[in-house]
Predicted model as a PDB file, atoms N, CA, C, CB and O in Angstrom, pLDDT in the B-factor column:
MODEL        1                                                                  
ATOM      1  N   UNK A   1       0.821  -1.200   0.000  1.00 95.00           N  
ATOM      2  CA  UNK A   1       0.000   0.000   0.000  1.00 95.00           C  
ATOM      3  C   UNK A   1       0.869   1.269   0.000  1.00 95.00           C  
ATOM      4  CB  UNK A   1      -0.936  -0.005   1.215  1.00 95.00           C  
ATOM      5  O   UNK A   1       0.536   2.258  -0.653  1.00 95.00           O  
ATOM      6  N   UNK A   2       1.702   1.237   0.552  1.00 94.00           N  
ATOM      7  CA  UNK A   2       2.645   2.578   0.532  1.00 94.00           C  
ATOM      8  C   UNK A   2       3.611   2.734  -0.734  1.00 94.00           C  
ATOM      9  CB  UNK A   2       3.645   2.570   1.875  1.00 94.00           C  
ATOM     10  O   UNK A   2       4.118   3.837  -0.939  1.00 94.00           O  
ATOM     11  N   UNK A   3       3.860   1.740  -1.523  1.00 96.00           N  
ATOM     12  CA  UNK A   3       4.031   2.031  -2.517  1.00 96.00           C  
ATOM     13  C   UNK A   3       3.399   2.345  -3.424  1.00 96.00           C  
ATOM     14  CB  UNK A   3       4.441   1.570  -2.730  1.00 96.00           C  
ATOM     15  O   UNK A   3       3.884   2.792  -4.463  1.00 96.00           O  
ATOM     16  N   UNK A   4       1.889   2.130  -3.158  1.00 96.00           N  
ATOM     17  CA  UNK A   4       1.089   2.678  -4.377  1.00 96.00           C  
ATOM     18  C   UNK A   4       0.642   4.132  -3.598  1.00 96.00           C  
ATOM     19  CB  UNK A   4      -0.406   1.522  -4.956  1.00 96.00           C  
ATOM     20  O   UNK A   4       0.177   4.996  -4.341  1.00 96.00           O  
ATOM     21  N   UNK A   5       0.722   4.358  -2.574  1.00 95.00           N  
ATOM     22  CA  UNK A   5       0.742   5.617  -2.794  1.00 95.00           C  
ATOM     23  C   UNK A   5       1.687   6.935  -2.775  1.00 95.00           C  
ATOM     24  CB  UNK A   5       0.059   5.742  -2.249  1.00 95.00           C  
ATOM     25  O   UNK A   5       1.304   8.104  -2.828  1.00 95.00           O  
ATOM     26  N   UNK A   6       3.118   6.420  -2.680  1.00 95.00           N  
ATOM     27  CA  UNK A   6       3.913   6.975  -3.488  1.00 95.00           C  
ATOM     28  C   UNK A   6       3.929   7.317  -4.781  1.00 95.00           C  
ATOM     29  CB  UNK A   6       4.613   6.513  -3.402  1.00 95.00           C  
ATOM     30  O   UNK A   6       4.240   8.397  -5.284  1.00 95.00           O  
ATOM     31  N   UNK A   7       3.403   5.857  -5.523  1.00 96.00           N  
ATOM     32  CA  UNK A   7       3.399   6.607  -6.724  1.00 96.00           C  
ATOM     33  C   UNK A   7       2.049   7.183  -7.205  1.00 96.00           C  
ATOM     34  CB  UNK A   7       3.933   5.780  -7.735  1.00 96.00           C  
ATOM     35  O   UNK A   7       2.160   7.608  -8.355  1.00 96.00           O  
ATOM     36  N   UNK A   8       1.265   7.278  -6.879  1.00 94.00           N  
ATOM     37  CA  UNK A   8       0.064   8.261  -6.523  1.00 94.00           C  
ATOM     38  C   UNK A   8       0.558   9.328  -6.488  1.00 94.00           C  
ATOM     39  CB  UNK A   8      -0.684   8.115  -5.310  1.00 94.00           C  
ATOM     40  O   UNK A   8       0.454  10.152  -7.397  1.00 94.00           O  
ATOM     41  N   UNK A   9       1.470   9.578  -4.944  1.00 92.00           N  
ATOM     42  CA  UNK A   9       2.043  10.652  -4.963  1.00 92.00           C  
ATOM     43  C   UNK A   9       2.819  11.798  -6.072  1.00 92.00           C  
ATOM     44  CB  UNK A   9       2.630  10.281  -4.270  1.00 92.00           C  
ATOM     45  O   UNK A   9       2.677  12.998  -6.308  1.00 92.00           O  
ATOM     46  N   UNK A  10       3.758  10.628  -6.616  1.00 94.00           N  
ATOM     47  CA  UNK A  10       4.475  11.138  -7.609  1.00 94.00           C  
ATOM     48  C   UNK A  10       3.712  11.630  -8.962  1.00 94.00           C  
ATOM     49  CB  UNK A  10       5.413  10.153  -7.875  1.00 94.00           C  
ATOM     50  O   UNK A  10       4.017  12.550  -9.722  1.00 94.00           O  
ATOM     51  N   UNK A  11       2.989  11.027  -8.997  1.00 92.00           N  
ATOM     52  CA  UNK A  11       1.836  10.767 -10.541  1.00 92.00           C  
ATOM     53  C   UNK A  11       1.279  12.717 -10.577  1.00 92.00           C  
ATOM     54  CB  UNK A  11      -0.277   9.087 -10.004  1.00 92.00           C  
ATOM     55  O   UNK A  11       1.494  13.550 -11.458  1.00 92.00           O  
ATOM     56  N   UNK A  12       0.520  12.871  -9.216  1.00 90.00           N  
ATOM     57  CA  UNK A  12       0.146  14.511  -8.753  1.00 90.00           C  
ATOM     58  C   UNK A  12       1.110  15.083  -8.501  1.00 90.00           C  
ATOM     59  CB  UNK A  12      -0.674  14.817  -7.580  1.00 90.00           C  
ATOM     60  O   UNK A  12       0.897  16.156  -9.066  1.00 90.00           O  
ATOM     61  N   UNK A  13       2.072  15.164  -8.041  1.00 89.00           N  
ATOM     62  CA  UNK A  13       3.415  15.888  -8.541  1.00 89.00           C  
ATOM     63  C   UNK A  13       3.678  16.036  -9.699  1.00 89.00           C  
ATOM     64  CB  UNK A  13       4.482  15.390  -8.203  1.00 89.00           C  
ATOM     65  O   UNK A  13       3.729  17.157 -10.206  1.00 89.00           O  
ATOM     66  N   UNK A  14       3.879  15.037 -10.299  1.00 89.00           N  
ATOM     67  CA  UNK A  14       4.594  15.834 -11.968  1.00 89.00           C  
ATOM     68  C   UNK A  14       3.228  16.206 -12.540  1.00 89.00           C  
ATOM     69  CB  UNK A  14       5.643  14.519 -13.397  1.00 89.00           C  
ATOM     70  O   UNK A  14       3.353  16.933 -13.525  1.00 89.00           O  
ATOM     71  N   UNK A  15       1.884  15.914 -12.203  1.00 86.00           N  
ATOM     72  CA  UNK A  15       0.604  17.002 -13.406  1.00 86.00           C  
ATOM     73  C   UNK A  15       0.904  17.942 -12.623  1.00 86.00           C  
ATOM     74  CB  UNK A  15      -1.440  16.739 -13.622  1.00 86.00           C  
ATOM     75  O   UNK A  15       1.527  18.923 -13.027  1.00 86.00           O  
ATOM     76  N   UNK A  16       0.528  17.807 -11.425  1.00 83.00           N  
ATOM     77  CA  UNK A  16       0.764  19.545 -10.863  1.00 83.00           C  
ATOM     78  C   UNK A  16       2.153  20.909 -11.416  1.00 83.00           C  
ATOM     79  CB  UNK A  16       1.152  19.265  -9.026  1.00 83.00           C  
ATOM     80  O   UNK A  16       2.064  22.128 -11.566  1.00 83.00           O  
ATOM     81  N   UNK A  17       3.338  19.919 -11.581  1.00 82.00           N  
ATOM     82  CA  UNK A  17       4.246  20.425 -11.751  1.00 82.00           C  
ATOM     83  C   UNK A  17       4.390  21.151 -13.618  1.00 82.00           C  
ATOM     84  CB  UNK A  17       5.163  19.347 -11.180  1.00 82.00           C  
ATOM     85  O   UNK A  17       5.245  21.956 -13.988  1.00 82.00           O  
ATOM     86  N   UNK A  18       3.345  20.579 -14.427  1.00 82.00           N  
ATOM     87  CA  UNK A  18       3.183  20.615 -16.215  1.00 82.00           C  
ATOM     88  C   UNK A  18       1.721  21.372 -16.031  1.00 82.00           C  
ATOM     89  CB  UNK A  18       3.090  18.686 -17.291  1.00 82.00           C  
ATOM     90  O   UNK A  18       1.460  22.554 -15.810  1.00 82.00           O  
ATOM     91  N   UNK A  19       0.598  19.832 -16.269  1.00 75.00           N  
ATOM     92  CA  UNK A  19      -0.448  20.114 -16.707  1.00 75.00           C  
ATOM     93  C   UNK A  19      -1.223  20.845 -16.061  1.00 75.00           C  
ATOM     94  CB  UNK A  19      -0.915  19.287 -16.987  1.00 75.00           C  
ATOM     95  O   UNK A  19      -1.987  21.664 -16.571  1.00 75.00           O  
ATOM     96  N   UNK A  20      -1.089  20.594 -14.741  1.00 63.00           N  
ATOM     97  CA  UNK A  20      -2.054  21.670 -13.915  1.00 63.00           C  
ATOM     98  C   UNK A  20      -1.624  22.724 -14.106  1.00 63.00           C  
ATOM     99  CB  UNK A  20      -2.205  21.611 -12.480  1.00 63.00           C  
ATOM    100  O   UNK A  20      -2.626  23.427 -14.238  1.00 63.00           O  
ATOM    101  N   UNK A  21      -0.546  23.490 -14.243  1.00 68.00           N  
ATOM    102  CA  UNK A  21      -0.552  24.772 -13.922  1.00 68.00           C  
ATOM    103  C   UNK A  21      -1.182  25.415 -14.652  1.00 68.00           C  
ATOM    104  CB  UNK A  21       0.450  25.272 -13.813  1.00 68.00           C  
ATOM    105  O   UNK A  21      -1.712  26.471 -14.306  1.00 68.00           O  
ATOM    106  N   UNK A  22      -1.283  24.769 -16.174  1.00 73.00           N  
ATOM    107  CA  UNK A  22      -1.781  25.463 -17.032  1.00 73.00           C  
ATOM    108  C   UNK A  22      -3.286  25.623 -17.175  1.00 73.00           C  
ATOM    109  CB  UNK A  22      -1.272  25.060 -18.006  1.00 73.00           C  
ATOM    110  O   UNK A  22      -3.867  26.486 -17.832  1.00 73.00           O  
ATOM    111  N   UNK A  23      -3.967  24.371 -16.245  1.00 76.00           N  
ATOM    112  CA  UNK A  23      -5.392  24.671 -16.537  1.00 76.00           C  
ATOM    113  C   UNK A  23      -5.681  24.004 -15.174  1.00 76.00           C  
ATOM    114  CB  UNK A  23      -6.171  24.022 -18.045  1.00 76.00           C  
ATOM    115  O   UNK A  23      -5.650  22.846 -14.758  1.00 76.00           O  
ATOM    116  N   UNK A  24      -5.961  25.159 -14.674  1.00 79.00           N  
ATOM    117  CA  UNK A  24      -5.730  25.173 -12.780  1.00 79.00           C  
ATOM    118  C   UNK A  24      -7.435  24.687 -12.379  1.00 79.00           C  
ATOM    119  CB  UNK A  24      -5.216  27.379 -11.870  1.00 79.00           C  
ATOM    120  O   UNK A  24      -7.816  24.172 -11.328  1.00 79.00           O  
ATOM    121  N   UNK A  25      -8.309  25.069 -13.667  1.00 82.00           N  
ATOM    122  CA  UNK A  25      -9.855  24.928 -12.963  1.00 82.00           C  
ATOM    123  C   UNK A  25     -10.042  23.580 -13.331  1.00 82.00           C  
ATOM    124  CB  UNK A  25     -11.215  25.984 -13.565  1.00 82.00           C  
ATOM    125  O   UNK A  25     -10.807  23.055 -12.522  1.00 82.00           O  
ATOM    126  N   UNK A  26      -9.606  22.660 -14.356  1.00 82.00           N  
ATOM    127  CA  UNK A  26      -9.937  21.701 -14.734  1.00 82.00           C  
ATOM    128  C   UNK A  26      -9.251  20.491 -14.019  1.00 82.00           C  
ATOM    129  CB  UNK A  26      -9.831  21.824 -15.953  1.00 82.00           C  
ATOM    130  O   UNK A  26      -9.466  19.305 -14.271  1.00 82.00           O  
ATOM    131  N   UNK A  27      -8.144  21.135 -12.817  1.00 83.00           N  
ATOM    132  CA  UNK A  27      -7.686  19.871 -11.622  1.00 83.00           C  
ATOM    133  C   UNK A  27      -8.418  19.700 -11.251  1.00 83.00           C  
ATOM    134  CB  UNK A  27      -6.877  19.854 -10.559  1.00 83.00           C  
ATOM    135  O   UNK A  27      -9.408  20.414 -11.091  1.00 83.00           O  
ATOM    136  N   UNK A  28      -8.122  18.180 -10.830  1.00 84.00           N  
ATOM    137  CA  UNK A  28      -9.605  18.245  -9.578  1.00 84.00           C  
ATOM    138  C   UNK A  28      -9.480  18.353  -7.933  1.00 84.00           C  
ATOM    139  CB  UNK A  28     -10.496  16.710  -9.658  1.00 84.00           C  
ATOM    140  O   UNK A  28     -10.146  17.793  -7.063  1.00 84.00           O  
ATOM    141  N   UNK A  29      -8.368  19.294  -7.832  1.00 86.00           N  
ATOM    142  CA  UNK A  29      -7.696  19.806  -6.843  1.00 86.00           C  
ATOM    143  C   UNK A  29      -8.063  21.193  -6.737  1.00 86.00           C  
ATOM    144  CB  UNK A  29      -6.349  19.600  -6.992  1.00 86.00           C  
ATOM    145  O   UNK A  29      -7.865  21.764  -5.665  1.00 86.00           O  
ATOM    146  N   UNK A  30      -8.549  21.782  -7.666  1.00 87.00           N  
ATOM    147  CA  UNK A  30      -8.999  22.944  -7.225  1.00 87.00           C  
ATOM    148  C   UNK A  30     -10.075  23.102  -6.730  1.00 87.00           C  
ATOM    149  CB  UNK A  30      -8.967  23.665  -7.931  1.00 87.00           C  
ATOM    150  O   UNK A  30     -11.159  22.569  -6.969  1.00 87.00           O  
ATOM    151  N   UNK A  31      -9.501  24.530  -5.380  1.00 88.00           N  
ATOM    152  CA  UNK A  31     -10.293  24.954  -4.866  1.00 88.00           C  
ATOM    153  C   UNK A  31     -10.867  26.348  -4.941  1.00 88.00           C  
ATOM    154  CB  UNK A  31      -9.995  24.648  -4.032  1.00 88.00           C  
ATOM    155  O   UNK A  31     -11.661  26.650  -4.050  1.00 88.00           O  
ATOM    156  N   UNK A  32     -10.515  27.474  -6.105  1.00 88.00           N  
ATOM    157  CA  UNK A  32     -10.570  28.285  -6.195  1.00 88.00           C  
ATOM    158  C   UNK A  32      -9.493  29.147  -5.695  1.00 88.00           C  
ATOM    159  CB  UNK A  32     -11.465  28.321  -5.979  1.00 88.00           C  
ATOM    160  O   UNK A  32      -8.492  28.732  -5.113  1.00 88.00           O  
ATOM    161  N   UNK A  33      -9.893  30.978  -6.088  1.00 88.00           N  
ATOM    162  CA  UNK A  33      -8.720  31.427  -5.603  1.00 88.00           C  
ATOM    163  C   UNK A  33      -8.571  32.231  -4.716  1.00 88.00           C  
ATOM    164  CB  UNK A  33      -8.140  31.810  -6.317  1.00 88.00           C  
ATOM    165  O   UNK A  33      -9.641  32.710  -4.342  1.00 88.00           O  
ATOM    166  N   UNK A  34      -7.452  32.700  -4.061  1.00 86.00           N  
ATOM    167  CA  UNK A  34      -7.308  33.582  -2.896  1.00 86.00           C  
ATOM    168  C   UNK A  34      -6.648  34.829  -3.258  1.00 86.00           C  
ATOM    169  CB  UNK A  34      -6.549  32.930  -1.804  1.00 86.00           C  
ATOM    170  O   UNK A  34      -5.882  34.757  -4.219  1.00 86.00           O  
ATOM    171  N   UNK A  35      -6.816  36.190  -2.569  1.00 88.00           N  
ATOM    172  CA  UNK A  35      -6.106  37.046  -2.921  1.00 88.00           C  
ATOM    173  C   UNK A  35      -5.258  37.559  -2.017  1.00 88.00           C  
ATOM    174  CB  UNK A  35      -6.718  37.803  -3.397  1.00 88.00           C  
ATOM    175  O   UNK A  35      -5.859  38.119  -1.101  1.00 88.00           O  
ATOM    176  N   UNK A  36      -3.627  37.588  -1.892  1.00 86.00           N  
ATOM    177  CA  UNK A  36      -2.914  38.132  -1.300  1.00 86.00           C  
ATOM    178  C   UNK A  36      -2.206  39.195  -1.210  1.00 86.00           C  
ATOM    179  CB  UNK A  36      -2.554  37.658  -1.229  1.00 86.00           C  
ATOM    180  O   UNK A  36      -1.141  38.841  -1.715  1.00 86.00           O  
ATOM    181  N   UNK A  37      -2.106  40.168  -0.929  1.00 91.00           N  
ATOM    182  CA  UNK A  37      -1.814  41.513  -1.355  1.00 91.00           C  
ATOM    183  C   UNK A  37      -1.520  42.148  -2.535  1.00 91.00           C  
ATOM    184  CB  UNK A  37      -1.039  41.805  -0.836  1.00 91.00           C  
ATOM    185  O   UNK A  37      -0.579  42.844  -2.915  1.00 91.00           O  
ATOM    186  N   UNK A  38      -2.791  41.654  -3.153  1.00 90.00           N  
ATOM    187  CA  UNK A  38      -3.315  41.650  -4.475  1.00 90.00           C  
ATOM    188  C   UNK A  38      -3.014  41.001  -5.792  1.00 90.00           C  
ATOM    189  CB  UNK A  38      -3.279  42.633  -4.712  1.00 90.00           C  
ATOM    190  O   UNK A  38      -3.195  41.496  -6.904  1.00 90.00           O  
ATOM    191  N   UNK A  39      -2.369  39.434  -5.406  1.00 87.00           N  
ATOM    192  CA  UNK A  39      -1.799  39.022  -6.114  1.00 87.00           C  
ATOM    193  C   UNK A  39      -2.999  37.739  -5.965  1.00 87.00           C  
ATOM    194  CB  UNK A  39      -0.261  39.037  -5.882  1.00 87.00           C  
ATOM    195  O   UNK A  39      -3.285  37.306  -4.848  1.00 87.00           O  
ATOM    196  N   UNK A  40      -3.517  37.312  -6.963  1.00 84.00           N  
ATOM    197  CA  UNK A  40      -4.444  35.891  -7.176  1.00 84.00           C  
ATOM    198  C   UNK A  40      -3.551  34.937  -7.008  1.00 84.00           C  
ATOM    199  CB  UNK A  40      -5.196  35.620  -8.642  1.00 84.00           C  
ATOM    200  O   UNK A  40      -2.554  34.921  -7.730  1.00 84.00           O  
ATOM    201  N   UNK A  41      -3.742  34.007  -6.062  1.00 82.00           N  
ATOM    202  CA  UNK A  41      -3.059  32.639  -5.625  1.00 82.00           C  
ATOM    203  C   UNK A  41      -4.355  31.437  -5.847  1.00 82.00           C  
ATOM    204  CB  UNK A  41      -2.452  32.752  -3.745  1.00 82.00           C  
ATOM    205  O   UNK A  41      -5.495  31.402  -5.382  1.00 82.00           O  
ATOM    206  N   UNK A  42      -3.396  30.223  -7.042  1.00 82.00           N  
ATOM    207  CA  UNK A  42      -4.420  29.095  -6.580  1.00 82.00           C  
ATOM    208  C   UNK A  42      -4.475  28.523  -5.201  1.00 82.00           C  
ATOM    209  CB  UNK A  42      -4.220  27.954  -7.368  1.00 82.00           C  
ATOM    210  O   UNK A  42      -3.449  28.459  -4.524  1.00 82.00           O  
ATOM    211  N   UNK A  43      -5.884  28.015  -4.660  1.00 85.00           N  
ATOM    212  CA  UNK A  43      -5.953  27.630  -3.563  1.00 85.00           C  
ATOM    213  C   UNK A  43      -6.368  25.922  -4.401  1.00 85.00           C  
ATOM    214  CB  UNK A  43      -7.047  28.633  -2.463  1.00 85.00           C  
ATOM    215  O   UNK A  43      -7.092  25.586  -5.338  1.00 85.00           O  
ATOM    216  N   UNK A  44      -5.674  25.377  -3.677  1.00 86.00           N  
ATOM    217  CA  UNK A  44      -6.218  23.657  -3.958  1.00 86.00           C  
ATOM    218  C   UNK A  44      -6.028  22.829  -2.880  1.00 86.00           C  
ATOM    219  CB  UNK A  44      -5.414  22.818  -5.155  1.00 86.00           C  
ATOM    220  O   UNK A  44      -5.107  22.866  -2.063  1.00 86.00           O  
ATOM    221  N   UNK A  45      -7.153  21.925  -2.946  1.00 88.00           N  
ATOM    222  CA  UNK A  45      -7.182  21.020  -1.819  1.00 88.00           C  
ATOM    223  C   UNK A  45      -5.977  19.864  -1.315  1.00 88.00           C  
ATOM    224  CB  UNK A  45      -8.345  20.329  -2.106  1.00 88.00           C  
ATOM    225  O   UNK A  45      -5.891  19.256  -0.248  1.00 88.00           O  
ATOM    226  N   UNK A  46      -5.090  19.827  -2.543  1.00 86.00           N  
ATOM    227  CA  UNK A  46      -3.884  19.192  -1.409  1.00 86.00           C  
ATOM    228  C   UNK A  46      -2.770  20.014  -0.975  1.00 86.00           C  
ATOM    229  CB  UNK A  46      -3.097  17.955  -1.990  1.00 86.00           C  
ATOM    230  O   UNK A  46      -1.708  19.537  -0.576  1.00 86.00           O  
ATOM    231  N   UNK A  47      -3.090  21.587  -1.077  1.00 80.00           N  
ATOM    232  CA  UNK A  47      -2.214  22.262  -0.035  1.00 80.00           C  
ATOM    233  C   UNK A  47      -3.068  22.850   1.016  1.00 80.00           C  
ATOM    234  CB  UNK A  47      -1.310  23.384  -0.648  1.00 80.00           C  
ATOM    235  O   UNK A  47      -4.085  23.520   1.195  1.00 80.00           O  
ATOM    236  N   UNK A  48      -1.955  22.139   1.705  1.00 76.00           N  
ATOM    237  CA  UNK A  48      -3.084  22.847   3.198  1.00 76.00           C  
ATOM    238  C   UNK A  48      -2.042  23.118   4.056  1.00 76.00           C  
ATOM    239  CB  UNK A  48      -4.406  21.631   4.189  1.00 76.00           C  
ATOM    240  O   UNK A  48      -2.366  23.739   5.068  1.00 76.00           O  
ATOM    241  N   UNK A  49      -0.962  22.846   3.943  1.00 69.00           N  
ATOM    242  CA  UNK A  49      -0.181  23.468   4.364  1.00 69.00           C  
ATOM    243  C   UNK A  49       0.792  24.769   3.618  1.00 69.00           C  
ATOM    244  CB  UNK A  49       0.326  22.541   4.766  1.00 69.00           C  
ATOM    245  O   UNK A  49       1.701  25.240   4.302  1.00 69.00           O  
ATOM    246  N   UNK A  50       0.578  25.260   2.340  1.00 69.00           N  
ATOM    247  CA  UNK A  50       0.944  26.464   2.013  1.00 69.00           C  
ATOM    248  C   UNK A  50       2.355  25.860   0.981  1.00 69.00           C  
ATOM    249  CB  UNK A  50       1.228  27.522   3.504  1.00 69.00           C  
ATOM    250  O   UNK A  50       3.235  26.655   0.653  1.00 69.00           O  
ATOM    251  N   UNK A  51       2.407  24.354   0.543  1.00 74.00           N  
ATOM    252  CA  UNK A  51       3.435  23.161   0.118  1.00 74.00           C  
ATOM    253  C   UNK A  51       2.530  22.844  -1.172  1.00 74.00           C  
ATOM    254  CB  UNK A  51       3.689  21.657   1.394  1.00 74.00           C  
ATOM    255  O   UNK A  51       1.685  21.954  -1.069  1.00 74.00           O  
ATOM    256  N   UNK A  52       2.713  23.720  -2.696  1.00 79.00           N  
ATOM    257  CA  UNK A  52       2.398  23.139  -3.885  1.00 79.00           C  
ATOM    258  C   UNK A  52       2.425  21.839  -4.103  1.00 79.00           C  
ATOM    259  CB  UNK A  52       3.030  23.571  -4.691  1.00 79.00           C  
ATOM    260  O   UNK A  52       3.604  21.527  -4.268  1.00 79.00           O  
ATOM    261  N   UNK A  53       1.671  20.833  -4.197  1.00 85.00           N  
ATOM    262  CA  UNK A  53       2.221  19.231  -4.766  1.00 85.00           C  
ATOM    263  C   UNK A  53       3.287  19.501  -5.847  1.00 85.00           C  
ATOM    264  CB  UNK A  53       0.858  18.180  -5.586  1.00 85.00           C  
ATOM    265  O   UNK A  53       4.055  18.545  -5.957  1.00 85.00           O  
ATOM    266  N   UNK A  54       3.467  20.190  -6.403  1.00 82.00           N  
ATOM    267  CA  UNK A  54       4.814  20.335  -7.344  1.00 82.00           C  
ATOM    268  C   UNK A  54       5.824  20.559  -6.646  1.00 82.00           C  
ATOM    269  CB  UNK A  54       4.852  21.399  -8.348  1.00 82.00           C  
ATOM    270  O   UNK A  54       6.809  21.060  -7.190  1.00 82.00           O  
ATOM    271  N   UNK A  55       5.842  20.216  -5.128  1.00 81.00           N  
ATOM    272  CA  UNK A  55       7.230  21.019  -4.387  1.00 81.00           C  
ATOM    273  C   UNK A  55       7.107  19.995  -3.674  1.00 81.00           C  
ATOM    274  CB  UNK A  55       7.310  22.658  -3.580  1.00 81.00           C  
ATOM    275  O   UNK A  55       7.642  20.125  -2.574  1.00 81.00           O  
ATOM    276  N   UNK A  56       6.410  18.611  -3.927  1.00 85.00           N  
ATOM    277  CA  UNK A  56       6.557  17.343  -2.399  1.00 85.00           C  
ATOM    278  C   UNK A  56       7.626  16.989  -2.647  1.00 85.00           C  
ATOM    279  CB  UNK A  56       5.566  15.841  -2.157  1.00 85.00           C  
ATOM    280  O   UNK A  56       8.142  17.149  -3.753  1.00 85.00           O  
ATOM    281  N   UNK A  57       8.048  16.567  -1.901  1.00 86.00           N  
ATOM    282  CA  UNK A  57       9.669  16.224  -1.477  1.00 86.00           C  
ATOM    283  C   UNK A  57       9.206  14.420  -1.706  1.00 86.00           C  
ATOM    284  CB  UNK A  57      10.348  16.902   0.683  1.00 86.00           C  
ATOM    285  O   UNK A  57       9.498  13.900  -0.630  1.00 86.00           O  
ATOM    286  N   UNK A  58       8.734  13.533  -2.475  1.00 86.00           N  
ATOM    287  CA  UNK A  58       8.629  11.966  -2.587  1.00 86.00           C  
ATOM    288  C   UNK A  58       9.130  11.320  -2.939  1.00 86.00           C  
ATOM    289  CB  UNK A  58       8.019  11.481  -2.958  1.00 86.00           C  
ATOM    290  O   UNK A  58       8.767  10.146  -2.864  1.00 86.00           O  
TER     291      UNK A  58                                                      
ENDMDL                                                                          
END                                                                             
């Protein structure tokens, strides 16, 4: 089991890291967006700690 979800892991790492960025509404990680001192940030449901899945360390 932990190897399949490593590579789970890895699998949402590299779309996040290509395909998502480019079409951020059609992840199914998105959660819409936030605004930070006036800059639009995606918000998506596997950061919740403020850690892009394009930046997991797996």
């Amino acid at each position: 089991m932990k190897n399949k979800l490593i590579e789970a892991a890895i699998f949402i790492k590299n779309w996040c890291a290509t395909r998502g960025v480019y079409d951020e509404k059609e992840c199914p990680f998105f959660k819409g967006y936030a605004e930070e001192n006036g800059i639009k940030i995606v918000q998506c449901e596997l950061n919740k700690g403020k850690t892009s899945p394009c930046n997991w360390d797996v």
